[in-house]
matplotlib code that plots the C-alpha trace (Angstrom):
import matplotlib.pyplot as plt

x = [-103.6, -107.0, -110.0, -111.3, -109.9, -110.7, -110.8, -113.7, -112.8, -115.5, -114.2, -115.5, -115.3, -115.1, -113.1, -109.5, -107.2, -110.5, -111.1, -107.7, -108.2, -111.8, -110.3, -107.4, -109.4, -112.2, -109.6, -108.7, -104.9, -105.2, -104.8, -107.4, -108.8, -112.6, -114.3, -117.4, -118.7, -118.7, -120.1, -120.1, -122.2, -123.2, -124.9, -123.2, -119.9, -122.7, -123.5, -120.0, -119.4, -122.2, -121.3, -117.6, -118.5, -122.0, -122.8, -121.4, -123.3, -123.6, -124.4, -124.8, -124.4, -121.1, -122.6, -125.4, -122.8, -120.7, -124.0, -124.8, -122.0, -121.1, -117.6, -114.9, -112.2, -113.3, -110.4, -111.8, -110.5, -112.7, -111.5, -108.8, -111.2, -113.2, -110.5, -110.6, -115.0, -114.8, -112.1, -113.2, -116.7, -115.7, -113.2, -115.9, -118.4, -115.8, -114.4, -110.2, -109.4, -107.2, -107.2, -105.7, -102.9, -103.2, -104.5, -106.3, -105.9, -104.7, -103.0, -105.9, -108.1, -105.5, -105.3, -109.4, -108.6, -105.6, -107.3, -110.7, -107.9, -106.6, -109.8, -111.0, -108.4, -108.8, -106.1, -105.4, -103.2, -102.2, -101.8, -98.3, -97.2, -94.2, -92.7, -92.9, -90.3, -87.1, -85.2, -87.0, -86.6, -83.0, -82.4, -84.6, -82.4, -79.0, -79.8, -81.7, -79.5, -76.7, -74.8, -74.8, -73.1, -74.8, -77.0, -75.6, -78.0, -80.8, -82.0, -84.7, -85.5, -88.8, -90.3, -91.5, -95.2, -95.7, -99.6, -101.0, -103.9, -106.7, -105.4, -106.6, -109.3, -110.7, -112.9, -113.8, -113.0, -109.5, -106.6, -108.9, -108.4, -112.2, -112.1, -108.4, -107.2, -103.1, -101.6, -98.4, -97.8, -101.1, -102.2, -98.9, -95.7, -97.6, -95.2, -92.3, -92.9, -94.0, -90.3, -88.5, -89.6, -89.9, -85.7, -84.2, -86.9, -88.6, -87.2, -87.3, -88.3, -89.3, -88.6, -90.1, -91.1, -94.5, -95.6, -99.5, -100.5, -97.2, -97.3, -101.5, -104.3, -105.0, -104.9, -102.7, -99.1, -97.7, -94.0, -92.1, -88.7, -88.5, -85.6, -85.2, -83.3, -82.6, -82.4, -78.7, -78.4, -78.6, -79.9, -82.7, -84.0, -87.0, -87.9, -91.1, -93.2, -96.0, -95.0, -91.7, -90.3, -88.9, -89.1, -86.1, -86.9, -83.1, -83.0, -79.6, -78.5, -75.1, -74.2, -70.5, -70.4, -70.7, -73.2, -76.9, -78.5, -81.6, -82.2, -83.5, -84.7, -80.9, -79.7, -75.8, -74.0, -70.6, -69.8, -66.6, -63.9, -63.7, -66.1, -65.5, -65.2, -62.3, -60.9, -61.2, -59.5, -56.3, -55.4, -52.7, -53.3, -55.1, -57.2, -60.4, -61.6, -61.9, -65.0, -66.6, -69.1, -72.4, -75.1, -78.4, -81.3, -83.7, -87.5, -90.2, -93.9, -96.0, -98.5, -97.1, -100.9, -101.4, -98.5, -100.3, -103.6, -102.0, -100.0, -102.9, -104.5, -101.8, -101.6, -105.4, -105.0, -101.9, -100.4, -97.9, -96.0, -97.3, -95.5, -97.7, -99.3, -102.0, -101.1, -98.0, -99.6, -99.6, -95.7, -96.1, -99.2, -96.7, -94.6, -96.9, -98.8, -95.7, -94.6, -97.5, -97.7, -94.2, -94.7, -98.1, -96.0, -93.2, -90.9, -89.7, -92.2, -90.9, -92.0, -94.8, -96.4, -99.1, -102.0, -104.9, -103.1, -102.6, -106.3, -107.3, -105.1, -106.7, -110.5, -109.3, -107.9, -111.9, -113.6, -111.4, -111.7, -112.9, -111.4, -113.4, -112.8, -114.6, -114.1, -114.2, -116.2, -118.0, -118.8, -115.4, -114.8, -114.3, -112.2, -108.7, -106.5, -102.5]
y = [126.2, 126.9, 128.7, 130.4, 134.2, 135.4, 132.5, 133.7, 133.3, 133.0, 133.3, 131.5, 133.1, 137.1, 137.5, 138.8, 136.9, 136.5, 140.2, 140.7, 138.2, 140.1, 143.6, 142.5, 140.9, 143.2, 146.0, 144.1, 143.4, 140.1, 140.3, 137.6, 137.5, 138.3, 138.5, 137.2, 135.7, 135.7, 133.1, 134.4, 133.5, 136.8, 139.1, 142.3, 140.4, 140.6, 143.2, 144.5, 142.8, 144.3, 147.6, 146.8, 145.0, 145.5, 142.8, 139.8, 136.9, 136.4, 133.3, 132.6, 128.6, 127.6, 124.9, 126.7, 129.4, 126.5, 125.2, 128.5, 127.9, 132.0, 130.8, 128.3, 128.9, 129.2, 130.6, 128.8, 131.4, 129.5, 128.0, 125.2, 122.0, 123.0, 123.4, 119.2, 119.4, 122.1, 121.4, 118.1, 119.2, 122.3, 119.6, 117.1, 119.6, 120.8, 124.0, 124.8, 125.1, 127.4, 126.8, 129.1, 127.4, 124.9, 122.2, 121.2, 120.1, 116.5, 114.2, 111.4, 113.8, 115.0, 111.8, 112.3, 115.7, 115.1, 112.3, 114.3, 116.9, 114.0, 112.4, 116.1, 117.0, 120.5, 123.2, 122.5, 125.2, 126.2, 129.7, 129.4, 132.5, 132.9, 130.9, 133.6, 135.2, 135.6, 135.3, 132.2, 131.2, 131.2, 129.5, 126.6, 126.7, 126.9, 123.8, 121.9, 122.5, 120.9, 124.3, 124.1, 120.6, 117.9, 119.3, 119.1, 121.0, 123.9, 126.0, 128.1, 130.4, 132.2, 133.6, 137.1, 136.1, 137.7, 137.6, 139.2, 138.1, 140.4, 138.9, 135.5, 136.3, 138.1, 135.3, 131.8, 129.6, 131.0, 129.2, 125.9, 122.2, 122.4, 125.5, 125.9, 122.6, 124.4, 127.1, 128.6, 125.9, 125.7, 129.5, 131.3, 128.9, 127.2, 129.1, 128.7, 124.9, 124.5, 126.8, 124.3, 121.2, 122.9, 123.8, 121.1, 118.4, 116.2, 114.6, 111.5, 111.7, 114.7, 115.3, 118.5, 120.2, 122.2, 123.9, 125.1, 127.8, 128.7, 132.8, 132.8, 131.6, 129.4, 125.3, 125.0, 125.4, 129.2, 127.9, 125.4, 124.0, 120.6, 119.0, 116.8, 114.4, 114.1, 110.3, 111.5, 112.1, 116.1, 117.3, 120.5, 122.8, 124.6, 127.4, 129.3, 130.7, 134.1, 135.4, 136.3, 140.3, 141.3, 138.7, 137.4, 135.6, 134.0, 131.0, 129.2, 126.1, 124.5, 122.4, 120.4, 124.0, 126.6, 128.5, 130.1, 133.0, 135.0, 137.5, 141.0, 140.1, 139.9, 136.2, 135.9, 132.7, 131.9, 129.8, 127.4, 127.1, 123.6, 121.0, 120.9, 117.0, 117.5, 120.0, 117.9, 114.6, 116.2, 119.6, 119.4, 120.9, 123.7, 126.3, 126.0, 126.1, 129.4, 131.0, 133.5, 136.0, 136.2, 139.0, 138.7, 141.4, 141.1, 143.0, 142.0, 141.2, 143.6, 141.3, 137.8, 136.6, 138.2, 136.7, 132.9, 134.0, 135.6, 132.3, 130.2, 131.9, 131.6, 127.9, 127.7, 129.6, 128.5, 125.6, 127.7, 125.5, 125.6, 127.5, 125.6, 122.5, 121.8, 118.2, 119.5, 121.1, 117.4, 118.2, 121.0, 119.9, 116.3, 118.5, 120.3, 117.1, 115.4, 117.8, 117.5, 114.0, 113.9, 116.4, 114.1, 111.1, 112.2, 110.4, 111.1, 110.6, 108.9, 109.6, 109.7, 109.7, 107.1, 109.8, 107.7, 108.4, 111.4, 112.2, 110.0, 111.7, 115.3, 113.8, 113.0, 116.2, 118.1, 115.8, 115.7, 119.8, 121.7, 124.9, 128.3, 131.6, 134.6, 136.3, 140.0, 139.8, 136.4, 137.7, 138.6, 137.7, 133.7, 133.4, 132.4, 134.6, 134.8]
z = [-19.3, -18.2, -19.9, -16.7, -16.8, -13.3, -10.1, -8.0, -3.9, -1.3, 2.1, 5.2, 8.4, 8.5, 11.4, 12.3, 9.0, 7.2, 7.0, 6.0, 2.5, 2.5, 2.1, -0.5, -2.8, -2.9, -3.7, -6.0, -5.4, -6.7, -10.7, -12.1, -8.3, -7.4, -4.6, -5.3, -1.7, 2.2, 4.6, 8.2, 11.9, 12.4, 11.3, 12.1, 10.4, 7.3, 7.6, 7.4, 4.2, 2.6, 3.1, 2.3, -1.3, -2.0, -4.7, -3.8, -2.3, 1.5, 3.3, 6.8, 6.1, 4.3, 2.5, 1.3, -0.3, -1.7, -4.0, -5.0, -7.9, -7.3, -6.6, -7.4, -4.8, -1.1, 1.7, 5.2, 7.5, 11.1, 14.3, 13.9, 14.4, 11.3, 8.6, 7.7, 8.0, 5.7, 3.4, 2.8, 2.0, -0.3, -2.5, -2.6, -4.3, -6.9, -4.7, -5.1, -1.3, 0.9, 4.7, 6.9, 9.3, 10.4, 8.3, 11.5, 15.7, 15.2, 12.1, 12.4, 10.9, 8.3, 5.7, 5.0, 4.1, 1.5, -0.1, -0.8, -2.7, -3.9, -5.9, -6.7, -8.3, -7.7, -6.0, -2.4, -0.8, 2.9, 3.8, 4.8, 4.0, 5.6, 2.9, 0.2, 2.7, 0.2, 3.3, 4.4, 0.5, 0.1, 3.3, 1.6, -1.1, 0.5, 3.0, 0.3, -2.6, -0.4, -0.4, 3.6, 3.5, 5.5, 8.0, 11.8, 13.8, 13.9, 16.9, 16.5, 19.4, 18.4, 21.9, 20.5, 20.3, 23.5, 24.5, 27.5, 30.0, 28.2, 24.5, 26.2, 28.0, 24.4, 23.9, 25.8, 22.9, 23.1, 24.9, 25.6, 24.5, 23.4, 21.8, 20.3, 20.7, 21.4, 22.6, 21.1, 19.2, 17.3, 17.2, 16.9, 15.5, 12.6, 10.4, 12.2, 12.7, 8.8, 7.9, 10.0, 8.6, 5.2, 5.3, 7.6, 6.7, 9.4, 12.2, 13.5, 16.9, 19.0, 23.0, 24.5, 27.5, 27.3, 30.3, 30.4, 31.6, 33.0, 32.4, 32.1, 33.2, 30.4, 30.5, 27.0, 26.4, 26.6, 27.1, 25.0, 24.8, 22.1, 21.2, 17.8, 16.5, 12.6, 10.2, 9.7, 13.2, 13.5, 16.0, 16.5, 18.9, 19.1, 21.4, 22.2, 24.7, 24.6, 27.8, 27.7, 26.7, 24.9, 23.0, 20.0, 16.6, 15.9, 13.4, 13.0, 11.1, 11.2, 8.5, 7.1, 5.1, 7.5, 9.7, 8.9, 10.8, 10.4, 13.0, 12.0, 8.7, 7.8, 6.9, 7.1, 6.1, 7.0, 4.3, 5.1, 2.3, 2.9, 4.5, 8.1, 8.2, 5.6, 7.8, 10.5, 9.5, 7.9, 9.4, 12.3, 15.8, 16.6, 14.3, 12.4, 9.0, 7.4, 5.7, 3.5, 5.2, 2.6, 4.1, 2.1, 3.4, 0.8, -0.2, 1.7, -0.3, 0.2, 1.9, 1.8, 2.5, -1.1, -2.6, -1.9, -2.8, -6.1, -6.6, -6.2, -8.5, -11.6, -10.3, -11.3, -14.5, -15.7, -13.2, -11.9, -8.8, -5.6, -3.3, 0.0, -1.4, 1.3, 2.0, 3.7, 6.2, 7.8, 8.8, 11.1, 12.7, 13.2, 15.0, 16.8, 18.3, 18.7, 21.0, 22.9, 22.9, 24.1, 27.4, 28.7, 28.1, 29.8, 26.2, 22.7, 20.6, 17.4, 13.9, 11.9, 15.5, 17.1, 15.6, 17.5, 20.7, 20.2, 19.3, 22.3, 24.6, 23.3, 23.7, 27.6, 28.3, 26.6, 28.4, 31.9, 31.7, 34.1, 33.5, 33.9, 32.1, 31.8, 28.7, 28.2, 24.7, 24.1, 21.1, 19.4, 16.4, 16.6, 13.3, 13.1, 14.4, 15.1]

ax = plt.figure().add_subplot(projection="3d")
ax.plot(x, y, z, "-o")
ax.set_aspect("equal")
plt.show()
């Protein structure tokens, strides 16, 4: 139990999700939650948090706003390559840490970063907030609880991120190896690659087709088909793309107990009377096994970004669990580069993944690049954004 009463957040990087943690906190919708500073680039982005929270402390210099001991907890809410810098900097001078997804562009940056939580010993948590989904939640606690039997396979087909041409050409960092680091798999499925890992667990090796800039003109991944293959020999398949409409978001798991499916925030699961493999090795001829129909349509958070800040918080205060401890933001961003890996070496990758190839392989592709785009707005807003 701690003595603090109120965990004071500074945010880093006033821009599109950035904003969004700005405006809860300072209307103070997160109980023993204050908004106390902002650390921003720009000026007019200042300027805009002045007039929305006159008081707290601004800072155009992160580090500077870190030793001015006005806050304890910082969100880092900036472009993908700076979450580890950052992170790593804020733990080692005593600062509770949440880092918008991902954790970062490439694993061999990612160890640093969970061993400076590690030696701080202060809060670490990724903004995955999909996970505070009760949908999402009782799917984790079906498969993991064993209730679904031994898993058998999982297809995800999640291709409703549609983006159009003016959405990439927004702003030049946008959409580049330099600047991003990913496409769809690093800006938009973050949470649907840290949900499948998180209810199925991690596979062991990954095969996928990425095609770049198949539907834009953009030179990262906008289409995505991986396949994976599980320890117990399940297999997984994962589907996504940002120009395709309209789009579907359809999440099914078959398991030695019956069926999953979340479509439509409704989650139905045929639940089989008796394992399948029983079924199997003693019933004569034809038929199949038969099953229960469970239909679970469940309230939605209000904000499910809230609803980590407000558990990070009573984790602070009172050591309430976790619900996205940061070092396993590793997993998805595993996936993600293994996927990668996997299309420019034309081969399943296996896992944990060869993370120096995989970093060496990105440096190539920055430093080989000679793409051109002319963005409408230079100056948008540079912060991370879905």
């Amino acid at each position: 139990m701690s003595d603090i009463k109120n965990v004071k957040f500074g945010i880093i990087g006033i821009g599109n999700i950035g904003t969004r943690h700005f405006e809860s906190l300072a209307a103070g919708k997160i109980p023993n939650g204050e908004l106390t500073a902002a650390c921003d680039l720009k000026p007019e982005k200042l300027d805009w948090a002045r007039e929305k929270a006159p008081g707290i402390a601004l800072f155009s210099d992160y580090k500077e706003m870190i030793a001015s001991g006005v806050c304890d907890t910082i969100i880092i809410a900036v472009p993908h390559y700076q979450h580890p810098e950052i992170g790593i900097y804020a733990l080692d001078h005593g600062m509770n840490v949440i880092t918008e997804k991902p954790i970062g562009v490439y694993t061999e940056a990612i160890p640093d970063f969970i061993a400076a939580a590690e030696r701080s010993g202060k809060v670490f948590s990724m903004m995955f907030n999909q996970r505070t989904n009760p949908l999402y939640q009782k799917m984790h606690e079906i498969v993991q609880g064993g209730e679904l039997g031994e898993l058998k396979r999982s297809v995800w087909v999640v291709n409703n991120w549609y983006r159009s041409q003016g959405y990439y050409d927004s702003g030049d960092w946008r959409a580049t190896w330099a600047g991003e680091g990913g496409g769809v798999l690093l800006n938009q499925c973050p949470h649907n690659l840290d949900l499948w890992q998180w209810i199925c667990g991690m596979p062991s090796r990954i095969r996928a087709f990425c095609k770049f800039g198949h539907y834009h003109n953009i030179e990262v991944e906008d289409d995505v088909t991986a396949f994976a293959e599980y320890p117990n020999g399940a297999t997984g398949t994962f589907i996504t793309s940002t120009g395709e409409a309209p789009g579907v978001n359809r999440f099914e798991i078959f398991g030695t107990m019956g069926r999953l499916t979340l479509e439509n925030d409704k989650l139905t699961f045929l639940k089989l009377r008796q394992s399948e493999r029983e079924f199997c090795a003693t019933a004569p001829g034809f038929g199949s096994p038969d099953y229960d129909t469970i239909e679970y349509t469940m309230k939605q958070p209000e904000s499910q970004h809230d609803e980590i800040l407000k558990n990070v918080v009573k984790n602070i205060l009172s050591g309430e669990k976790l619900i996205a401890p940061g070092p396993e933001g590793i997993n998805q961003l595993t996936l993600t580069n293994a996927m990668l890996l996997s299309q420019w070496t034309d081969n399943w990758v296996d896992l944990p993944l060869d993370a120096k190839l995989y970093h060496s392989i990105l440096e190539e592709k920055i430093a080989s690049s000679r793409f051109v785009k002319t963005a409408n707005d230079k100056t948008l807003d540079v912060s991370n954004s879905y």
